[in-house]
MARMARLUM-55958 format. One record per residue (C-alpha): chain; residue number from 1; x, y, z. Coordinates in Angstrom, 3 decimals, padded with zeros to 6 digits. Each point is the difference from the previous one (the first is absolute). Example, Ala and Ser with C-alpha at 12.3 -4.5 7.8 and 13.67 -1.06 7.14 Angstrom:
A  1  012.300  -004.500  007.800
A  2  001.370  003.440  -000.660
end
This chain:
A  1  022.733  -056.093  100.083
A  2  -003.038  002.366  -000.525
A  3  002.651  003.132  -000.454
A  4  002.292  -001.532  -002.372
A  5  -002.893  -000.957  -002.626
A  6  -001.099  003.844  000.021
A  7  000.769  001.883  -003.021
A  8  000.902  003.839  -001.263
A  9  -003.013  002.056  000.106
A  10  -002.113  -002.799  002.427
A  11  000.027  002.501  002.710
A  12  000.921  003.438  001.143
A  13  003.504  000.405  000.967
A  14  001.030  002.376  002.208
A  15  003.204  000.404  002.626
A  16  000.777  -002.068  002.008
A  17  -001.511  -003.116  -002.416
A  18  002.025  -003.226  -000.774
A  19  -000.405  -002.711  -002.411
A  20  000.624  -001.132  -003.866
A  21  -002.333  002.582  -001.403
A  22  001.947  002.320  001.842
A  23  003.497  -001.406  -001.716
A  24  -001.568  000.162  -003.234
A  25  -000.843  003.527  000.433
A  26  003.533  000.381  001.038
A  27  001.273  -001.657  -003.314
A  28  -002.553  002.387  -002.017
A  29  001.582  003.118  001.602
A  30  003.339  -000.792  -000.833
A  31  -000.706  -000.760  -003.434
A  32  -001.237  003.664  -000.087
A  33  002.993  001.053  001.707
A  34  -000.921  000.916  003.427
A  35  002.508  -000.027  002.854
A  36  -000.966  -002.544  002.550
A  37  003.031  -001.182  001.375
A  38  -000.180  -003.203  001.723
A  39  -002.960  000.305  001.766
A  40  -002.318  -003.165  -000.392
A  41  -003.533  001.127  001.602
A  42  -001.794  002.711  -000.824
A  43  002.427  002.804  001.973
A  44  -000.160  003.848  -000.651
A  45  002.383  -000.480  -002.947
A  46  -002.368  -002.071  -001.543
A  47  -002.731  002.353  000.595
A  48  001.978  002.857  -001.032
A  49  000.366  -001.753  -003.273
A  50  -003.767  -000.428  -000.118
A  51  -000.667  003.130  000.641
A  52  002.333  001.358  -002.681
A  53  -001.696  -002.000  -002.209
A  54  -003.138  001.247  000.704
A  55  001.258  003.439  -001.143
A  56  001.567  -001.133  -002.973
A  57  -003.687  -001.421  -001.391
A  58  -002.384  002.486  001.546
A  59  -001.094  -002.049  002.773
A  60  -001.122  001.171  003.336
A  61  003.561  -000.305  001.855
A  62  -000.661  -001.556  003.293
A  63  002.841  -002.822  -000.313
A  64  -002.912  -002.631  000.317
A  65  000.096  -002.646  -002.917
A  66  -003.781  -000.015  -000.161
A  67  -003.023  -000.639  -002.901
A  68  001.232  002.680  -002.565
A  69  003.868  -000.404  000.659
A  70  -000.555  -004.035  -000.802
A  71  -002.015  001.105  -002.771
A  72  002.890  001.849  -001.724
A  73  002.868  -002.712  001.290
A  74  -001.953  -003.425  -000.932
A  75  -000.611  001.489  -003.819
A  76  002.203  -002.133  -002.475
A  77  002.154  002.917  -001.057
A  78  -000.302  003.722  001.566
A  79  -000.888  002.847  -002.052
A  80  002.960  001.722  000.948
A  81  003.478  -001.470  000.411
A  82  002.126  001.380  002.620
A  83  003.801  -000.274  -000.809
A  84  002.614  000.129  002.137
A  85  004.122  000.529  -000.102
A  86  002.200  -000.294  002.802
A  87  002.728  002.246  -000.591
A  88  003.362  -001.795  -000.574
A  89  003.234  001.689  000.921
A  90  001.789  002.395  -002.589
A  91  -003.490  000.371  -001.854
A  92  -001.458  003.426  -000.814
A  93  -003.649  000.689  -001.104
A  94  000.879  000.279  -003.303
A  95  001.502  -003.177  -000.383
A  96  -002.747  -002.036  001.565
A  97  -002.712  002.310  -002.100
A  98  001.436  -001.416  -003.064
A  99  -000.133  -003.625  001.404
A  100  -003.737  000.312  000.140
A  101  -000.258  002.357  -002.976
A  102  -001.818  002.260  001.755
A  103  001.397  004.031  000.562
A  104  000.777  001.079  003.651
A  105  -003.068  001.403  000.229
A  106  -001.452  -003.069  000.786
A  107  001.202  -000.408  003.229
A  108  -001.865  003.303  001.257
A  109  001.582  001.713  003.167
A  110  003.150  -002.138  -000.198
A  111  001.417  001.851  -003.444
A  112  -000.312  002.959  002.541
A  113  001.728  -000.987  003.302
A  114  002.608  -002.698  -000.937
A  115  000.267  -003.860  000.577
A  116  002.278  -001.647  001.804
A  117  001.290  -003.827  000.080
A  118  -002.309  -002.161  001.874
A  119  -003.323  002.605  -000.714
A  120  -003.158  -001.674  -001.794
A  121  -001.057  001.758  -002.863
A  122  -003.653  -000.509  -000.959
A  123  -001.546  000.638  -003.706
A  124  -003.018  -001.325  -002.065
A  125  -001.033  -000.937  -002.870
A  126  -003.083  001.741  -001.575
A  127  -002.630  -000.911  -002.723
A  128  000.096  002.713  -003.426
A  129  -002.987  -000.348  -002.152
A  130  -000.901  001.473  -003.245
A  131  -002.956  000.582  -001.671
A  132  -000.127  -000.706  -003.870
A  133  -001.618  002.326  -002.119
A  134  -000.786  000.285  -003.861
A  135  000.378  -003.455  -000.652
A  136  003.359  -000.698  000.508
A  137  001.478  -003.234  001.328
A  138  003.144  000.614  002.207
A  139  002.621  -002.268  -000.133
A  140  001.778  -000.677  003.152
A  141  003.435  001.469  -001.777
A  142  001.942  000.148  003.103
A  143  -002.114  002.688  001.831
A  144  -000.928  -000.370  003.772
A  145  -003.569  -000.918  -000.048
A  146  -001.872  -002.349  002.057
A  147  -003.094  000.107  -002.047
A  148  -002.227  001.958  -002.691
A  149  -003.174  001.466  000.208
A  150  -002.118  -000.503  -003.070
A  151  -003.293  001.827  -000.589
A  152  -001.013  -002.479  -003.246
A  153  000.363  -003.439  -000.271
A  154  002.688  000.304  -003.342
A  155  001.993  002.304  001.729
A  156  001.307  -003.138  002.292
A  157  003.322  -000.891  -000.252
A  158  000.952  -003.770  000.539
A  159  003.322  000.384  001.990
A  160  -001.328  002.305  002.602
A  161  -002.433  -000.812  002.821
A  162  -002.788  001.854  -001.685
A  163  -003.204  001.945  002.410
A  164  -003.181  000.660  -002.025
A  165  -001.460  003.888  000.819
A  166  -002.660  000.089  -002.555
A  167  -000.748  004.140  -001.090
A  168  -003.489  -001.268  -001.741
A  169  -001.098  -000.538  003.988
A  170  001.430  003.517  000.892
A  171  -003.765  001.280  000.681
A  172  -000.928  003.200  001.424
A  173  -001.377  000.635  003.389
A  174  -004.045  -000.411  -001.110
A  175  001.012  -002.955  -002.145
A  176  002.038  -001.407  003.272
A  177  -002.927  000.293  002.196
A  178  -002.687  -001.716  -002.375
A  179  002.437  -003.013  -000.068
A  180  000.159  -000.162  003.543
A  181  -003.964  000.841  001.016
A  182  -000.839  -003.842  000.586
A  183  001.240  -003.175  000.205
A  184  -000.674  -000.843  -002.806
A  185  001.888  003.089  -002.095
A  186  002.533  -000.874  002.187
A  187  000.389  -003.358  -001.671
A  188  000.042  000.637  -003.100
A  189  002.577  002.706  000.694
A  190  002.058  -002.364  001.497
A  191  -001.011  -002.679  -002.713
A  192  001.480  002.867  -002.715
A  193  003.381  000.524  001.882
A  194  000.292  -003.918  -000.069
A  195  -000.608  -000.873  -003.401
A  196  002.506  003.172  -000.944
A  197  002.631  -001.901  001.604
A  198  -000.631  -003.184  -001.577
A  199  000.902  001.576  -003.554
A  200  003.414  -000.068  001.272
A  201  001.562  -003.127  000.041
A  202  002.509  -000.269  003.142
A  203  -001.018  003.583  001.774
A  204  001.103  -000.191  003.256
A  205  -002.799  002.487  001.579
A  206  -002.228  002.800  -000.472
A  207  -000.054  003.572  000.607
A  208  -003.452  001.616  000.692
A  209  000.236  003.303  -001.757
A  210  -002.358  001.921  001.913
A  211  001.223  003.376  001.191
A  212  -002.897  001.427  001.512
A  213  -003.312  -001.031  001.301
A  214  -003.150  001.685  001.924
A  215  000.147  000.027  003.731
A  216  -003.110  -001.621  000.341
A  217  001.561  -003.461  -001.909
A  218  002.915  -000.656  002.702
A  219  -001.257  -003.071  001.207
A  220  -001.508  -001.303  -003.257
A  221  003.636  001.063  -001.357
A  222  000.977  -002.297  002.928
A  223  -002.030  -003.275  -000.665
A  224  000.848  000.317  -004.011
A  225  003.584  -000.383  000.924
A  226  -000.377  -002.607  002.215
A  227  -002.577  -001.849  -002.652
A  228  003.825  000.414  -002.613
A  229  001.841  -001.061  002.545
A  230  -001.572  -003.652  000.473
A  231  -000.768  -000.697  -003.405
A  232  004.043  000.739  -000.867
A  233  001.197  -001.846  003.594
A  234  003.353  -000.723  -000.635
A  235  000.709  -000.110  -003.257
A  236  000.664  003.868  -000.718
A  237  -000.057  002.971  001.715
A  238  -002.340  003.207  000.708
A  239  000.952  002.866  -000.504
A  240  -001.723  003.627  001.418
A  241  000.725  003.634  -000.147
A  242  -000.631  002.246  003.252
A  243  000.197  003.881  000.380
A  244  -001.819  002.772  -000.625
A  245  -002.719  -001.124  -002.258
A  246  -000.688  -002.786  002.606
A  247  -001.814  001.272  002.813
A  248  001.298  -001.551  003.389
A  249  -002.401  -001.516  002.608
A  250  -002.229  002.632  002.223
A  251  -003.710  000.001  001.361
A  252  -001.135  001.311  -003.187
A  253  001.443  -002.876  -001.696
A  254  003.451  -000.546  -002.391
A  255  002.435  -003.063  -000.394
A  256  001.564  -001.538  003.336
A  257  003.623  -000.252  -001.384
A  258  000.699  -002.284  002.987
A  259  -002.302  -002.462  -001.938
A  260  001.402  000.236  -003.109
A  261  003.502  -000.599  001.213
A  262  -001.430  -002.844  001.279
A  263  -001.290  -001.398  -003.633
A  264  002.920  001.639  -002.513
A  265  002.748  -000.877  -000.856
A  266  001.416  003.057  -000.827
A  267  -001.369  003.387  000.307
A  268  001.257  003.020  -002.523
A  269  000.041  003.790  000.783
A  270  000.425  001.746  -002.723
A  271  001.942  003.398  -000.444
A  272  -002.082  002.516  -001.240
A  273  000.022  001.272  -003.566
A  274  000.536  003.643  -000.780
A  275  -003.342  001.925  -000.833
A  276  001.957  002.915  -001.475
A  277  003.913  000.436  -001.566
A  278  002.430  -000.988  003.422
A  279  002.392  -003.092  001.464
A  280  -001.428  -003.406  -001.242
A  281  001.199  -001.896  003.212
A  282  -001.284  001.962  003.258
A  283  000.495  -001.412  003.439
A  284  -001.436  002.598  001.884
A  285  -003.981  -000.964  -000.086
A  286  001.443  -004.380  -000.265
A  287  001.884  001.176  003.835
A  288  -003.423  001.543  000.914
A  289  -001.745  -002.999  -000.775
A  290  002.012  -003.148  000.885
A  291  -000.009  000.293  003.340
A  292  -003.687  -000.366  000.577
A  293  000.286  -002.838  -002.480
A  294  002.504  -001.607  002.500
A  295  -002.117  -000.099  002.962
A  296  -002.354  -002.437  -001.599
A  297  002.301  -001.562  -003.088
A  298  003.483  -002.156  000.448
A  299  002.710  001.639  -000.949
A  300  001.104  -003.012  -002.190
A  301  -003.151  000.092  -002.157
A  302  000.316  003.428  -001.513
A  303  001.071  000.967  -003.182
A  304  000.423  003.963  -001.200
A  305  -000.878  000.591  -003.274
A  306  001.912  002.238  -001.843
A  307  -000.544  001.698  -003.479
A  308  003.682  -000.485  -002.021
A  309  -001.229  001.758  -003.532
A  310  001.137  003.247  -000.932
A  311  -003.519  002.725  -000.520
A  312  -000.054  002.774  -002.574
A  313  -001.997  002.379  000.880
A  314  -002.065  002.866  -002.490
A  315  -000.821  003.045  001.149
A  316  -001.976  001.420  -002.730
A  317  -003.168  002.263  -000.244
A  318  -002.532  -003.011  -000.339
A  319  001.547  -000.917  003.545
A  320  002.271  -002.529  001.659
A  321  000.842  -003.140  -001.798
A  322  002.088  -003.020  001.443
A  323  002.055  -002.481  -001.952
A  324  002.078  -002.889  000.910
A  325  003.069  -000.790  -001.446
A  326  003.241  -002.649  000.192
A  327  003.060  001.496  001.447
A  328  001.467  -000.422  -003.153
A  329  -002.270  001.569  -001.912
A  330  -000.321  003.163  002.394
A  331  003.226  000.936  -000.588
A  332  000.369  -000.394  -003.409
A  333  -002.949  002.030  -000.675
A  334  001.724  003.071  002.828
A  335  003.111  -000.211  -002.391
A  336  -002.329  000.408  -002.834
A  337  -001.574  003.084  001.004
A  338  003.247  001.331  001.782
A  339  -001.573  000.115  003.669
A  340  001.541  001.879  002.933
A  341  000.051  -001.989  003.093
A  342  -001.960  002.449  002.713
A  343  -000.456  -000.855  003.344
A  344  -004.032  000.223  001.338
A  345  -001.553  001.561  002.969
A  346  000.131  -003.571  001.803
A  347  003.938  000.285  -000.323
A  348  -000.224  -003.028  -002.857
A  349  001.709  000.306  -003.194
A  350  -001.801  -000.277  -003.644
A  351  000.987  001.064  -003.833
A  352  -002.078  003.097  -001.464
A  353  -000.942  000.964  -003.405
A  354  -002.710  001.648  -002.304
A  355  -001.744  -001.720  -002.984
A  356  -002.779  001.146  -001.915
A  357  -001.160  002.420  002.628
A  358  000.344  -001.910  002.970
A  359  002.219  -000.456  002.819
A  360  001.158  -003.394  000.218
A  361  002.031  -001.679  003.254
A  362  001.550  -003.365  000.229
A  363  -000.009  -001.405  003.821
A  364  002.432  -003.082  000.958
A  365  -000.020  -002.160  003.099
A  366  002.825  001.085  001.638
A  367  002.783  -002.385  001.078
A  368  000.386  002.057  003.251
A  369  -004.023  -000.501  000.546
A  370  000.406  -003.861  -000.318
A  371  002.833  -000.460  002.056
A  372  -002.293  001.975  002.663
A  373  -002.557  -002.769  -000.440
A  374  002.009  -003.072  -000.042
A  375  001.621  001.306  003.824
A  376  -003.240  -000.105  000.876
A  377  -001.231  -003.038  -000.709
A  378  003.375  -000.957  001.575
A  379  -000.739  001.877  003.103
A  380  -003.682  -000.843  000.277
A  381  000.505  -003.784  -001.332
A  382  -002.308  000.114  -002.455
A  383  -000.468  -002.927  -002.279
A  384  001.419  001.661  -003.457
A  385  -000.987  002.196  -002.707
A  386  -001.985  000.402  -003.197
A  387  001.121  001.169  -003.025
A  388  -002.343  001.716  -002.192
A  389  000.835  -000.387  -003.435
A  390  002.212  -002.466  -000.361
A  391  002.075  000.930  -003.627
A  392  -000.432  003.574  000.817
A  393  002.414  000.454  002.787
A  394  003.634  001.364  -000.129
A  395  002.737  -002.713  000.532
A  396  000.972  001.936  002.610
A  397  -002.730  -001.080  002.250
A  398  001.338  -003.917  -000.016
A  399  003.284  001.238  001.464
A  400  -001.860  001.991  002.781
A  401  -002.074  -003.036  001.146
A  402  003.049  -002.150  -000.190
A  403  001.914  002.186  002.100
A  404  -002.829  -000.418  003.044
A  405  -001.068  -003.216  -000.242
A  406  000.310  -003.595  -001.804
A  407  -003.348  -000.869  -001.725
A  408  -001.613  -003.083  001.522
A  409  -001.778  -002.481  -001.881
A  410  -003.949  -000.952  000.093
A  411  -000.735  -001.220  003.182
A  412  -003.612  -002.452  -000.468
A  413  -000.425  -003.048  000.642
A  414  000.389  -002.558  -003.040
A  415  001.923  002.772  -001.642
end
């Protein structure tokens, strides 16, 4: 009588184990489309499936339905959604693409080898983002997006699940570290971020938008984010950006990223910005970096943000000069001034032209560059992407995403 009152996530489950927490874990893995055939007590298939869930959301895979795996399963709606088709005779990829309006790209290695009646083929759905900028106020118009970024309170739109990243709080290192010397600072740091957010009737989170802070401030970092995170609870989210700029946890001090998984709710890496005229979207120094960020971060909680503007850049005697532009509006103003498309050292392809003395080139995020990205967030599961500059991009960039992945809706409680 004891054993049938016991409920999923009461214990640690483990084969061999028996029971109606055990069943309900069985009904939860077959809702996410994992093979256990008829097996009724926790049996290798069922740890199998464990374990390949594990994988999918960046947890230690041991096939053990422990703390953190409960943690993830006993959430009211998963950040990522795991789809899954059984392949029907007479059906082609193609065919069953279109079904889900997604390209054949989403199903990963299976565009490559085949499918067959009978096989199990396993896709996701991913969160896209964009971040507002100039004022505007997107309307949903039919494009993919789960949510908007907004870095003012007027730029938030009221159909969209809206996430407040306010740029008057984008202080510099020194500024950074005087907020975070004492407790004190610390609250009224936090007490700033907070009454940001109120100004925005509805937001659904907010994103700290520090970048980069001293060594020395790790664990005061640390506690300020944990300070956000219980004065918001449940009612939005917290959002944080790792990499570079973030100093990871040694003896002589940084962030422990284990902790911060721990208190975020998603964590952002962004892709660097060109310092000089080359390819907008680079993967090489983001394939450099993410795997450290793994070791300590769920998969499920990143996001990669990635720049989606065209840049014109001036090459003139004063120096170097960097402008961003709309898709649109960078290639009206190469027809203008009759550019020649060149091709730069990196391989990466931009218009050319002189004006006024100067050498001028117009870079593009390439299609080819994006597609890169979105296989791997595919192959590393990450939670979605970014878009930075949302009004900016090229139209071609909505038929890229579509083609690897459906975009999931806001996952928060009450939302």
């Amino acid at each position: 009588m004891w054993q049938l009152k016991r409920r999923l996530g009461s214990r640690i489950l483990r084969l061999g184990c028996r029971g109606p927490d055990v069943r309900e874990l069985h009904a939860f893995l077959r809702r996410q489309g994992y093979d256990l055939g008829e097996e009724t007590h926790y049996g290798y298939l069922t740890k199998d499936a464990v374990r390949q869930f594990q994988r999918d959301h960046g947890l230690a895979a041991d096939g053990i339905a422990g703390r953190r795996f409960f943690a993830l399963v006993l959430k009211e709606d998963l950040p990522i959604r795991r789809r899954v088709h059984v392949v029907q005779p007479q059906e082609d990829l193609a065919d069953i693409a279109a079904r889900y309006g997604v390209g054949t790209e989403a199903f990963g290695r299976f565009a490559a080898q085949g499918i067959y009646p009978g096989q199990r083929l396993v896709f996701f759905d991913r969160e896209v983002w964009g971040i507002c900028r100039g004022g505007s106020q997107p309307e949903r118009g039919g494009l993919p997006l789960t949510g908007v970024i907004c870095c003012q309170p007027p730029q938030a739109p009221l159909e969209l699940p809206c996430l407040l990243r306010p740029q008057e709080l984008e202080w510099d290192v020194m500024h950074i570290h005087r907020a975070l010397q004492t407790p004190k600072r610390r609250k009224k740091a936090a007490e700033l971020f907070l009454a940001a957010l109120e100004q925005v009737p509805g937001a659904c989170g907010l994103y700290l938008p520090w970048r980069a802070i001293a060594q020395l401030d790790g664990v005061r970092y640390l506690k300020l984010l944990q300070g956000l995170k219980r004065a918001l609870g449940r009612r939005a989210m917290l959002w944080v950006e790792l990499g570079s700029g973030i100093p990871p946890w040694t003896i002589w001090g940084g962030v422990d990223y284990a902790q911060v998984n721990e208190v975020a709710d998603r964590v952002v890496l962004r892709l660097a910005r060109p310092e000089e005229p080359g390819p907008l979207v680079a993967l090489e120094p983001l394939q450099a970096e993410l795997p450290a960020v793994l070791k300590a971060v769920h998969s499920w909680k990143i996001l990669l943000d990635v720049p989606v503007y065209a840049v014109e850049w001036e090459l003139g005697p004063e120096g170097l000069r960097c402008t961003e532009l709309s898709h649109q509006k960078a290639l009206s103003k190469a027809l203008r001034r009759g550019a020649r498309l060149k091709r730069g050292e990196q391989g990466d392809l931009h218009y050319s032209f002189h004006s006024r003395g100067a050498r001028h080139e117009i870079h593009l995020p390439q299609q080819t560059a994006l597609a890169e990205l979105c296989r791997l967030i595919n192959q590393r599961n990450l939670a979605g992407v970014i878009l930075d500059g949302l009004g900016l991009e090229d139209p071609r960039i909505w038929e890229t995403l579509r083609s690897h992945f459906r975009t999931a809706a806001l996952n928060i409680c009450g939302q």
